[in-house]
C-alpha positions, 0 to 999 in steps of 0.5 A: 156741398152741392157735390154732396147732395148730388150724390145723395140723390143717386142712392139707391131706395133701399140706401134711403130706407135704411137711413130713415130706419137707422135714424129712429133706431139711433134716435132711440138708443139716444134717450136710453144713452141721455136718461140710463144714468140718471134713471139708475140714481133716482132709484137709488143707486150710485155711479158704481151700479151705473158702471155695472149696467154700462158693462152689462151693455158691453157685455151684450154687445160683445155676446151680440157681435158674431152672432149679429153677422152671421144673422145678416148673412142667413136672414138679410138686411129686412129681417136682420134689422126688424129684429134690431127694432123690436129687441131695442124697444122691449129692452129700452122698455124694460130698463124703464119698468125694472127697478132692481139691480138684476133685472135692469142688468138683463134689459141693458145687456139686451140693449147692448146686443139689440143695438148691436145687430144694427151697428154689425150690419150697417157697414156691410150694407152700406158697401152692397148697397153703394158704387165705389163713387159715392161710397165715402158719401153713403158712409158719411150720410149713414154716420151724419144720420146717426149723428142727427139722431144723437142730437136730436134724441137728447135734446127731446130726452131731456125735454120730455123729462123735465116737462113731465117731471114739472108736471108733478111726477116724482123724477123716477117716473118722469124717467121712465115715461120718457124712456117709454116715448124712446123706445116707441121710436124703435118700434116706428123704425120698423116701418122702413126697415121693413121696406128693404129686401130680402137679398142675402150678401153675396159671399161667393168664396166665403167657406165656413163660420166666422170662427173658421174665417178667424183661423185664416193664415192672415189673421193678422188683419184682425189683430191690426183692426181690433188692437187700436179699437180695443185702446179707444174703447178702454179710454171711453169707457173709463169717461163718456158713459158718465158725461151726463153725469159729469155735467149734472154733478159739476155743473147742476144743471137740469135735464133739459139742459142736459139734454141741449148740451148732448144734443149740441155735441152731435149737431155739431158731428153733423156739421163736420161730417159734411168736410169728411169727404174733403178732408179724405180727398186730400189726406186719406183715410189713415192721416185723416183718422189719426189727424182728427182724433189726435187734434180732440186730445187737448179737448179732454184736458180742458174737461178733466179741470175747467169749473168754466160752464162754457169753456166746459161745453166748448171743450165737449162740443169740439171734442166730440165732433173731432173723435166721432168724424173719425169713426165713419172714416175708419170704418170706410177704411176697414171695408175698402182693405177688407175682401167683400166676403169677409166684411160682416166679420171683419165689421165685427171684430173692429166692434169687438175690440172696442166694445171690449174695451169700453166694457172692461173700463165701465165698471172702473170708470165708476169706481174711479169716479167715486174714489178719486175725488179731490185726489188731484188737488183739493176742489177736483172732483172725481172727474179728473183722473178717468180723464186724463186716463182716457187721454192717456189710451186714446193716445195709445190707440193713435199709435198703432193706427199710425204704426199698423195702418201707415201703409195704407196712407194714400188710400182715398186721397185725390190723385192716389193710385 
């Protein structure tokens, strides 16, 4: 840990500014990932409508991916990432105030893409931005800042809500001034991102579009990144946009409550992250991507049938740091067999495959909640089947991993050549 935090002190200013940045933006989306649910029911609509605007983000996620590297390729980082800032507030903004189907599809697709240019960029600039030596570091404390934002998003989402909804406001209301206070945090990342230069990545070799790069004879590499991703985004979306609602309808428990529970689950992340570089060191990249989420499957089955409140959050907490301690880890892996040129595109096809996935299986994650009540035994919920699914693709996913990468498995170890 000392090691770690003596690396840290050696990145560079324009690393620093972008992880405070990063922190406000990723701190708001967390209000909008607490609170867009339980909005979209207290104005009157059900899981399946959720479902809809869940996908409505996908879809300008998916929309936002090539155009988001090619903005960061002519604009840079500083004008790249205002644009993020403002986009995500004014669609935060306006899914609060809207209360028809159609318009909060388009303020959530808008939040998709909006989150999206920031999540394009983050890798990129994080490589041109750190020296091999403590790159897996900057990586883990640009994952680590992202994960404290989720915990600490939540954990004020749901206190601010509950706070002005015991204040006599009707919950649609409280809902939507907590929304508000989120997407002012948005506009406040403003600050350091604006600090950052106006240097554009340097892509000495790199000829054409992204499409153009696409036609490359070793597109092979795209379909290896985005294969497994396009699995792991098909079996979270069937199940974690609903987790807030899974706890608030199995449990009955209130938003600042809900708001703990999310928050714990990122703390959590937080905490592991600081052995990812350990674990790295002596499996590698691949094992150790495939080990963690492997070892988060059993967490899942505990979800889909405990009635227990605290097994339930165990189960969650534990879940969660194990699936997303392999996202930073994965993603240092793509960059490292990645040619400098190519990274902002590369970057982007690994989101598109999940996204894609996690877009395709919103709307079925909806519908599946709410027809599969008590279909696995009477007293189950509807909270079951989407889960043992998601097992099911996450499982999938893992396999190719393991079979498409496994080459690469001594990469980042200790000693490896």
């Amino acid at each position: 840990m000392a090691t770690s935090f003596a690396l840290y002190r050696e990145f560079s200013r324009p690393a620093r500014s972008f992880l405070v940045g990063s922190f406000l933006l990723e701190l708001a989306f967390g209000f909008l990932w607490t609170l867009q649910n339980l909005y979209v029911r207290s104005v009157g609509f059900g899981e399946f409508e959720a479902g809809v605007l869940l996908a409505s983000s996908a879809v300008g996620v998916l929309t936002a991916t090539f155009p988001s590297a090619s903005l960061y390729e002519r604009l840079g980082p500083r004008r790249s990432l205002s644009i993020s800032c403002f986009a995500l507030a004014v669609a935060i903004s306006g899914l609060a105030l809207s209360t028809t189907l159609p318009m909060l599809v388009v303020f959530a697709f808008a939040s998709g893409a909006a989150v999206t240019l920031h999540r394009v960029v983050s890798a990129p600039f994080v490589v041109s931005e750190s020296t091999p030596a403590v790159r897996t570091h900057l990586f883990q404390a640009e994952f680590a800042t992202h994960a404290a934002a989720m915990a600490v998003g939540p954990l004020l989402a749901g206190f601010i809500a509950a706070r002005l909804e015991g204040s006599a406001l009707l919950e649609p209301e409280a809902l939507r001034w907590a929304l508000i206070a989120g997407a002012s945090t948005a506009l406040i990342a403003l600050l350091p991102f604006r600090a950052l230069g106006d240097r554009i990545p340097d892509l000495k070799g790199r000829t054409g579009s992204v499409l153009e790069v696409l036609r490359r004879p070793n597109r092979h590499l795209w379909t290896r990144l985005t294969a497994p991703h396009l699995f792991m985004g098909l079996g979270a979306g069937i199940t974690i946009p609903f987790i807030n609602l899974f706890f608030t309808d199995r449990f009955d428990i209130g938003k600042d409550s809900l708001g703990l529970v999310m928050s714990t689950s990122s703390a959590a992340m937080v905490v592991g992250t600081l052995l990812t570089p350990l674990v790295v060191a002596r499996l590698g990249l691949v094992k150790a991507t495939i080990l963690t989420e492997a070892l988060s499957l059993p967490f899942f089955l505990i979800l889909a049938f405990t009635g227990n409140y605290a097994l339930a959050i165990g189960a969650f907490i534990l879940r969660s740091a194990l699936m997303n301690l392999a996202h930073p880890i994965w993603r240092n892996l793509i960059m490292e067999i990645t040619p400098a040129e190519w990274r902002a595109p590369v970057n982007s096809m690994s989101m598109l495959g999940w996204n894609l996935g996690w877009g395709l299986s919103n709307i079925a994650g909806g519908r599946i909640i709410e027809v599969t009540g008590g279909l696995l035994g009477e007293g189950t919920d509807g909270y079951a089947v989407p889960m043992l699914l998601t097992i099911g693709l996450y499982s999938i996913a893992i396999l190719l991993e393991a079979t498409l990468f496994w080459r690469f498995r001594e990469l980042g170890r200790r000693g490896a050549r």
